[in-house]
VOBA-1610 file (N, C-alpha, C; in pm, whole numbers, padded with zeros to 5 digits, always signed):
BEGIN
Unk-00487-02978+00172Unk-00417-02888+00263Unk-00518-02792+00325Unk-00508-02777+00437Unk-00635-02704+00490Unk-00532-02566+00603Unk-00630-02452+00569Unk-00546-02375+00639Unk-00601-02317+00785Unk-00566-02335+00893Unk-00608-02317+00990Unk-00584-02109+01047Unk-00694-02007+00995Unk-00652-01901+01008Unk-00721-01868+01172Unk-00628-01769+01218Unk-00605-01720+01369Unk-00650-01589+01373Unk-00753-01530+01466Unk-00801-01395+01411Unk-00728-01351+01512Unk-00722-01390+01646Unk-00662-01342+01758Unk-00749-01287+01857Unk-00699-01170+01942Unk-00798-01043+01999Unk-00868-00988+01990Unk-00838-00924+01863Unk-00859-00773+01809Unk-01003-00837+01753Unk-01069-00967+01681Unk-01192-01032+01647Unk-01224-01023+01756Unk-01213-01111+01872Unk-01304-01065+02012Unk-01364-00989+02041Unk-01274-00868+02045Unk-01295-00764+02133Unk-01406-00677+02038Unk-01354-00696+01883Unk-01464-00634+01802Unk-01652-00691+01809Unk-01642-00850+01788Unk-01750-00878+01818Unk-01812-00874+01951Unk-01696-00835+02046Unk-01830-00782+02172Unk-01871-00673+02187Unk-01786-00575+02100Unk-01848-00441+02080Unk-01944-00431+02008Unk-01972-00522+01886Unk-02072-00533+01812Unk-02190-00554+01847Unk-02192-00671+01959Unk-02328-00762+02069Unk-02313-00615+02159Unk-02267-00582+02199Unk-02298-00502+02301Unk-02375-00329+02266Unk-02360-00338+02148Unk-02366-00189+02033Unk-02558-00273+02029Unk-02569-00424+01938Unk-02703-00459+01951Unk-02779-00461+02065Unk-02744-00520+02178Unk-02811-00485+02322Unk-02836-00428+02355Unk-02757-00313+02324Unk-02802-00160+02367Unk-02886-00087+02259Unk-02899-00144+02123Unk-02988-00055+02065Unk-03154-00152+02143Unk-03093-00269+02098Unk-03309-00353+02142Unk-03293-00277+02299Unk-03245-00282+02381Unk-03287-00200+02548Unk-03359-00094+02483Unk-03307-00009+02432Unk-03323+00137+02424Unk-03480+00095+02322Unk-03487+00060+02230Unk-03616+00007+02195Unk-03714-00017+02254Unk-03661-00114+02335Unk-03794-00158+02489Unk-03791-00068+02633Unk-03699-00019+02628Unk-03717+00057+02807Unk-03671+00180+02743Unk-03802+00298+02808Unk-03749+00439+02771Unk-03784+00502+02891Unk-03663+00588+02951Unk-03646+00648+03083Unk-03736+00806+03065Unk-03796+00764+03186Unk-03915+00874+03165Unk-03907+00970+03332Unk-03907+01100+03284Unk-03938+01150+03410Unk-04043+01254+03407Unk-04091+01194+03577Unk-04259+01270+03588Unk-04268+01387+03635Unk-04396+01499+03636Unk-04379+01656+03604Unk-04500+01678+03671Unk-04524+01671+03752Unk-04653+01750+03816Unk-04669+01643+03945Unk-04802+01695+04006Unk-04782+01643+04105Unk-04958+01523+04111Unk-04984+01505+04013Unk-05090+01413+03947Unk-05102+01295+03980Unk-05001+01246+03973Unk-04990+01091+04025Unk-04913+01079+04178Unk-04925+01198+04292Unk-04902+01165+04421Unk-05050+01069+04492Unk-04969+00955+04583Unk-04872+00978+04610Unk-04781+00844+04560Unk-04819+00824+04440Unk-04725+00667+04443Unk-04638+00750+04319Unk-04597+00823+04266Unk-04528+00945+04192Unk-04536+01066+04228Unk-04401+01119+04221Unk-04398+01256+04252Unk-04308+01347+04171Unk-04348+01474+04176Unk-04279+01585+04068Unk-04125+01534+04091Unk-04085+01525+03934Unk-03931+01529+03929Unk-03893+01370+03933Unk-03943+01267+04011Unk-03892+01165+03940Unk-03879+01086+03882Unk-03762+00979+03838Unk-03729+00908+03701Unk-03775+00799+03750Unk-03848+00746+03603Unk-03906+00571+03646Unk-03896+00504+03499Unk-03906+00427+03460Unk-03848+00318+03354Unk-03964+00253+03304Unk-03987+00277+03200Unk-04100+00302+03089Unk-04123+00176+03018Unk-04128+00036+03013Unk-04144-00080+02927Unk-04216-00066+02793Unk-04194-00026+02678Unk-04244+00010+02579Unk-04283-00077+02481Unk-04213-00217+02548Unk-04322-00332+02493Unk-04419-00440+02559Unk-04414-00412+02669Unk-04547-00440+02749Unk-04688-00425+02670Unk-04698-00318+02555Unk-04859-00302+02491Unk-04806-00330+02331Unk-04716-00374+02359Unk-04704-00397+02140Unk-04831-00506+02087Unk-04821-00391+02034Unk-04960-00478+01916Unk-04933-00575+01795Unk-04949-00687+01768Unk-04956-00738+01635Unk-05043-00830+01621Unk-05138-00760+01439Unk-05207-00827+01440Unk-05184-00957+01336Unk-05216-01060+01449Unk-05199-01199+01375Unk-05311-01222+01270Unk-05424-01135+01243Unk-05566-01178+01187Unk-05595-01306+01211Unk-05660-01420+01175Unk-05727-01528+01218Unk-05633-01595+01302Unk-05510-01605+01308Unk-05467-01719+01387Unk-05437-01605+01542Unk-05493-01542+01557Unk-05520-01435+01698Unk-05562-01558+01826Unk-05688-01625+01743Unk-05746-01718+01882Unk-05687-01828+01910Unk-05568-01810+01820Unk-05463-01976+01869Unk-05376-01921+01996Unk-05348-01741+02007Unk-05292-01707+02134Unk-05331-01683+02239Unk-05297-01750+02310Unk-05363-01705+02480Unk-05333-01564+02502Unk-05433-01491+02631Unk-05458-01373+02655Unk-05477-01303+02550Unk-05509-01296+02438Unk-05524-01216+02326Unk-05716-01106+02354Unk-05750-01145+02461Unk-05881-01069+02445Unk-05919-00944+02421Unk-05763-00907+02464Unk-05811-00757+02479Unk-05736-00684+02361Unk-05762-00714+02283Unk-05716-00675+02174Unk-05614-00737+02116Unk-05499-00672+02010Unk-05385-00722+01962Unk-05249-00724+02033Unk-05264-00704+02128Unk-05158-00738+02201Unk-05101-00852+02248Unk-04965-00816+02240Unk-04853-00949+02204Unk-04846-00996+02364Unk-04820-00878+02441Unk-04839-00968+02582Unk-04977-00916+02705Unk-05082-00905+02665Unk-05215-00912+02699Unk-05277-00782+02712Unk-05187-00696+02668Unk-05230-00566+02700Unk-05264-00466+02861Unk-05289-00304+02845Unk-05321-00267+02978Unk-05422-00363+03054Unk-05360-00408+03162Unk-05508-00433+03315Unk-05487-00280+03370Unk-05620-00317+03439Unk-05693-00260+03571Unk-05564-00239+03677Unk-05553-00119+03695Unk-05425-00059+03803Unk-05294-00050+03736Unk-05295-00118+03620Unk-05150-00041+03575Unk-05100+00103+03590Unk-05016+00143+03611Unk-04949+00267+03593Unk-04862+00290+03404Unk-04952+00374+03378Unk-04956+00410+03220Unk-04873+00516+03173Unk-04833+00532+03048Unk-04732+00631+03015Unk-04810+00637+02888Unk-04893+00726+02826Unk-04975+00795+02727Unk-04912+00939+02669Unk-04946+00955+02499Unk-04939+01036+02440Unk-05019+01144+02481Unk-04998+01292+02509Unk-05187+01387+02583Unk-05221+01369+02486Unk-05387+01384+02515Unk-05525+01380+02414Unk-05479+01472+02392Unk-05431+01607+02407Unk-05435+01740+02392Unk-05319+01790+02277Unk-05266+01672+02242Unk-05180+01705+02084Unk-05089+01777+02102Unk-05044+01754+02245Unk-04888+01833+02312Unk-04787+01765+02267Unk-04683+01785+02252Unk-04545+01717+02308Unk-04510+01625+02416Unk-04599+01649+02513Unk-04508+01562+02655Unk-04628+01456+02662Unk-04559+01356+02719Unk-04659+01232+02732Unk-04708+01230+02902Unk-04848+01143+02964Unk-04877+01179+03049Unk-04866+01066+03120Unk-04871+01070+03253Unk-04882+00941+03341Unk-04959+00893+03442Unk-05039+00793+03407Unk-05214+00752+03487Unk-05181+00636+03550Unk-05287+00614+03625Unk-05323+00485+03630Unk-05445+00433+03548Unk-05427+00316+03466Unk-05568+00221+03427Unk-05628+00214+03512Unk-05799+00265+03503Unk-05896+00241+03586Unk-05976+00127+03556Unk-06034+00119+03380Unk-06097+00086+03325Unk-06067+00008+03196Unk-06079-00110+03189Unk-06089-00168+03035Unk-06205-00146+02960Unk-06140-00214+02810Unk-06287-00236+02722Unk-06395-00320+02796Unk-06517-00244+02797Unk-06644-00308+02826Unk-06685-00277+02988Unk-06622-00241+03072Unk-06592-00203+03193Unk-06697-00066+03177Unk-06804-00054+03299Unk-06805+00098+03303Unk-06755+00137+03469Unk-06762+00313+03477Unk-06690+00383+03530Unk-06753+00446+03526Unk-06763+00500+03715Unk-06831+00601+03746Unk-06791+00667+03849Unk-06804+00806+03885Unk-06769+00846+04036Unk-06875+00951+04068Unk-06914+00879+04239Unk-06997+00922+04285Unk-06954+00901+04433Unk-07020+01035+04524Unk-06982+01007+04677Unk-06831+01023+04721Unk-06776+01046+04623Unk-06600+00997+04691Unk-06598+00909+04643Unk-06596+00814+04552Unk-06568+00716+04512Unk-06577+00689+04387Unk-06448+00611+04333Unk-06474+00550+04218Unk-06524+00446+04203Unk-06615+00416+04136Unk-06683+00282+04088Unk-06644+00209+03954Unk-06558+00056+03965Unk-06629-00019+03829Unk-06642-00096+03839Unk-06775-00122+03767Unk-06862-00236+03722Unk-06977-00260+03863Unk-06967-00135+03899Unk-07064-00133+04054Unk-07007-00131+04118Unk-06860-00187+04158Unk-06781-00219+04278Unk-06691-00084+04330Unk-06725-00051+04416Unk-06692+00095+04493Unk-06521+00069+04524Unk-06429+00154+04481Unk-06280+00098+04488Unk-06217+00128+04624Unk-06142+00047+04710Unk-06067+00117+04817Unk-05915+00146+04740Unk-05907+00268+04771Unk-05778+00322+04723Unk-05709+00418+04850Unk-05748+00391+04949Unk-05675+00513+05051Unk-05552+00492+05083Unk-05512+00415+05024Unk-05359+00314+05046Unk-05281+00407+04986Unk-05328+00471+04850Unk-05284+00518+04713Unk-05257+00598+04665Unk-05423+00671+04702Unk-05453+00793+04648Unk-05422+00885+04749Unk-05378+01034+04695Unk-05377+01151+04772Unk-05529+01175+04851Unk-05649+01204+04757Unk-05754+01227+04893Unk-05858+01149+04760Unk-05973+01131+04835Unk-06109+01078+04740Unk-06162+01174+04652Unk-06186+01178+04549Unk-06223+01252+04452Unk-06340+01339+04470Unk-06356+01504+04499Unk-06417+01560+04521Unk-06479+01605+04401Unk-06503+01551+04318Unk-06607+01559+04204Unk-06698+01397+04143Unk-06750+01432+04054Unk-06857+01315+04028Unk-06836+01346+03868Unk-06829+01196+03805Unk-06851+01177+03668Unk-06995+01031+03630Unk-07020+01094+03552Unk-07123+01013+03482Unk-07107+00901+03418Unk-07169+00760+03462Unk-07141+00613+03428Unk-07103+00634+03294Unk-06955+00558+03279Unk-06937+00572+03113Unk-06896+00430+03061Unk-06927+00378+03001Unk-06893+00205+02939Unk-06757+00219+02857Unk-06667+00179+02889Unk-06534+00227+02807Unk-06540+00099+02702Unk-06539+00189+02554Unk-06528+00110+02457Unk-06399+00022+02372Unk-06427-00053+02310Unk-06314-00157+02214Unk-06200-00026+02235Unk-06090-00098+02277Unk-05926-00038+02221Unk-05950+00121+02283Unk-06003+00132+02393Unk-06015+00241+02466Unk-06032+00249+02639Unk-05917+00287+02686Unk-05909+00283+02857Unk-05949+00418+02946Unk-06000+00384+03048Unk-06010+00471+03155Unk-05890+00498+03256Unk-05870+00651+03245Unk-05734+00637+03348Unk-05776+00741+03425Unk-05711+00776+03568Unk-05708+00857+03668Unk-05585+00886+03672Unk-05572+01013+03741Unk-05430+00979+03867Unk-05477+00982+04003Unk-05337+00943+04067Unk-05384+00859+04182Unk-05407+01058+04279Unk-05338+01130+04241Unk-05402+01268+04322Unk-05550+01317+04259Unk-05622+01235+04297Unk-05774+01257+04181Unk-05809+01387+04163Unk-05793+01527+04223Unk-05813+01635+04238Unk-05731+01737+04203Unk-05625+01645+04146Unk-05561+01739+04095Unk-05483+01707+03983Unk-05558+01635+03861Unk-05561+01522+03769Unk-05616+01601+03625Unk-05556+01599+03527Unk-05670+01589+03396Unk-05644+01462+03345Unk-05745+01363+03339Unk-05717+01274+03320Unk-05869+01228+03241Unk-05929+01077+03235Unk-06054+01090+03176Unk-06165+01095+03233Unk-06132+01161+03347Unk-06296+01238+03399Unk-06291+01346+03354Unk-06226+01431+03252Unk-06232+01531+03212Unk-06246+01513+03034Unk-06130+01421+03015Unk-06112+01436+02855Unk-06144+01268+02784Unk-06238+01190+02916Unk-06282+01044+02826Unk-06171+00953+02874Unk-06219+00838+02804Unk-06088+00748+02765Unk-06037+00781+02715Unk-05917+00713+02709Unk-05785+00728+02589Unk-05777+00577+02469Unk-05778+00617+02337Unk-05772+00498+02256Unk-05602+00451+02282Unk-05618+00314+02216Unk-05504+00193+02262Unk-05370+00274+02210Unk-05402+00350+02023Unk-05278+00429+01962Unk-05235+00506+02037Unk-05250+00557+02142Unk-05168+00635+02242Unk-05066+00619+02328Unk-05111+00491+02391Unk-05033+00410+02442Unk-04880+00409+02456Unk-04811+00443+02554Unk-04632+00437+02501Unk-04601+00303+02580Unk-04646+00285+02739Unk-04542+00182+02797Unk-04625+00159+02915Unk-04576+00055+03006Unk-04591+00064+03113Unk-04481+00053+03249Unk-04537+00173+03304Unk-04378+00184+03405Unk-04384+00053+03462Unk-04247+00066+03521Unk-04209-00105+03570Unk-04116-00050+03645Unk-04081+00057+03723Unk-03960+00040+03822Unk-03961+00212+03847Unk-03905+00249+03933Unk-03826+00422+04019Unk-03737+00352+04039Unk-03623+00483+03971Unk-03517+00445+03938Unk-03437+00534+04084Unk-03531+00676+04107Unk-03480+00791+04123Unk-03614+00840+04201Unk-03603+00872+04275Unk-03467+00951+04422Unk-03447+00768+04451Unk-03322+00791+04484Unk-03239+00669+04495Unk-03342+00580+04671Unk-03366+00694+04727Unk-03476+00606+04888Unk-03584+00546+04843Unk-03629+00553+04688Unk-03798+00537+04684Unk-03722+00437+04593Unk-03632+00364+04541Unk-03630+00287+04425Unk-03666+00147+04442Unk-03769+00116+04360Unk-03776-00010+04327Unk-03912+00003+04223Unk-03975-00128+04225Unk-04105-00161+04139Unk-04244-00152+04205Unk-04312-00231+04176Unk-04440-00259+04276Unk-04551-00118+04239Unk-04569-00035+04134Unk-04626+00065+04133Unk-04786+00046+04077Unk-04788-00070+03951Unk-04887-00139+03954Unk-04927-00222+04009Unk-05098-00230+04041Unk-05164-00282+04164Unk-05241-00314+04110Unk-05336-00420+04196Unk-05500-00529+04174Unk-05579-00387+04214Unk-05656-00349+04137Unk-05837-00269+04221Unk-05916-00372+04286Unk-05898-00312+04382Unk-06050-00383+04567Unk-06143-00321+04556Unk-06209-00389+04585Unk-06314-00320+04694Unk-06266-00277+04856Unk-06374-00217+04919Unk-06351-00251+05069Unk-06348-00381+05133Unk-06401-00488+05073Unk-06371-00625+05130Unk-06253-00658+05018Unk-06201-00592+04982Unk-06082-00672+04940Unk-06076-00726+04806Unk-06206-00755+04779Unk-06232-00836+04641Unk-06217-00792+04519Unk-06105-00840+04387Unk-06065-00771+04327Unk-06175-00741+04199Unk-06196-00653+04128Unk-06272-00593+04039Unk-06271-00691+03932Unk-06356-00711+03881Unk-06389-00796+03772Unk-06443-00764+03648
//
């Protein structure tokens, strides 16, 4: 005799509250809504608005030896290849504040970085950024080789930036996310905030 039991509705409606209670905790895990505070990253950010933070874009795990069975794994332990060159970054301050800061990647491991003339340089290659940046950087920093699990960042208002022409690279543990979208002011919304580094002929940095 077999009994055929009927949960009805009330099971439905519970288990989609349940899936929907999990979806919303992993989102909230991976995307954390961030809004920006100065005027540092004009002009591709500006004071006051909200942009959407991917917080597993830099997750780390280390596989130990079976690392070189994964593709893109070079740049460390990262699960999906870690910061490039022009990302737009969301960092802990060096400065042991509370609020987290927001750059662009200039520089990877092994990469050096320099600014001279108005210009940023890496790896020799003089960057065109007038697309980008508020004005060319009216100061000069000294060639620096950015080391293992440590990035070079700017903001794109170079002059009006603390960023690591002042305080270095930043190591990888800092790391929170990488933006992926403006959410807010509703005229500027969309993605596209990370970019390839050129040269003046165009040619992307290597």
């Amino acid at each position: 005799m077999s009994v055929n039991l009927r949960y009805g509705p009330l099971r439905d409606i519970v288990e989609t509250i349940i899936l929907a209670l999990i979806v919303f905790l992993l989102a909230r895990e991976a995307i954390q809504n961030f809004q920006v505070e100065g005027s540092s990253m004009e002009r591709t950010l500006t004071d006051a608005e909200f942009v959407l933070v991917n917080k597993l874009a830099y997750e780390e795990v280390n596989l130990g030896p079976f690392d070189v069975l994964v593709p893109g794994r070079s740049n460390g332990d990262f699960l999906f290849g870690g910061p490039s060159r022009g990302d737009v970054i969301v960092f802990r301050s060096p400065f042991g504040e509370t609020r987290d800061f927001v750059k662009r990647v200039i520089g990877v491991p092994g990469d050096v970085v320099e600014v001279r003339d108005r210009t940023v340089f890496v790896n020799s290659m003089g960057l065109a950024e007038d697309d980008y940046i508020t004005a060319p950087p009216n100061y000069s920093a000294q060639p620096v080789t950015v080391l293992p699990e440590h990035y070079y960042v700017l903001g794109d208002n170079r002059n009006a930036s603390q960023d690591s022409h002042i305080f270095g690279p930043i190591h990888e543990d800092s790391l929170v996310g990488k933006v992926i979208f403006r959410w807010f002011p509703l005229d500027k919304i969309g993605g596209g905030l990370s970019r390839d580094l050129v040269d003046a002929e165009g040619v992307k940095v290597r």
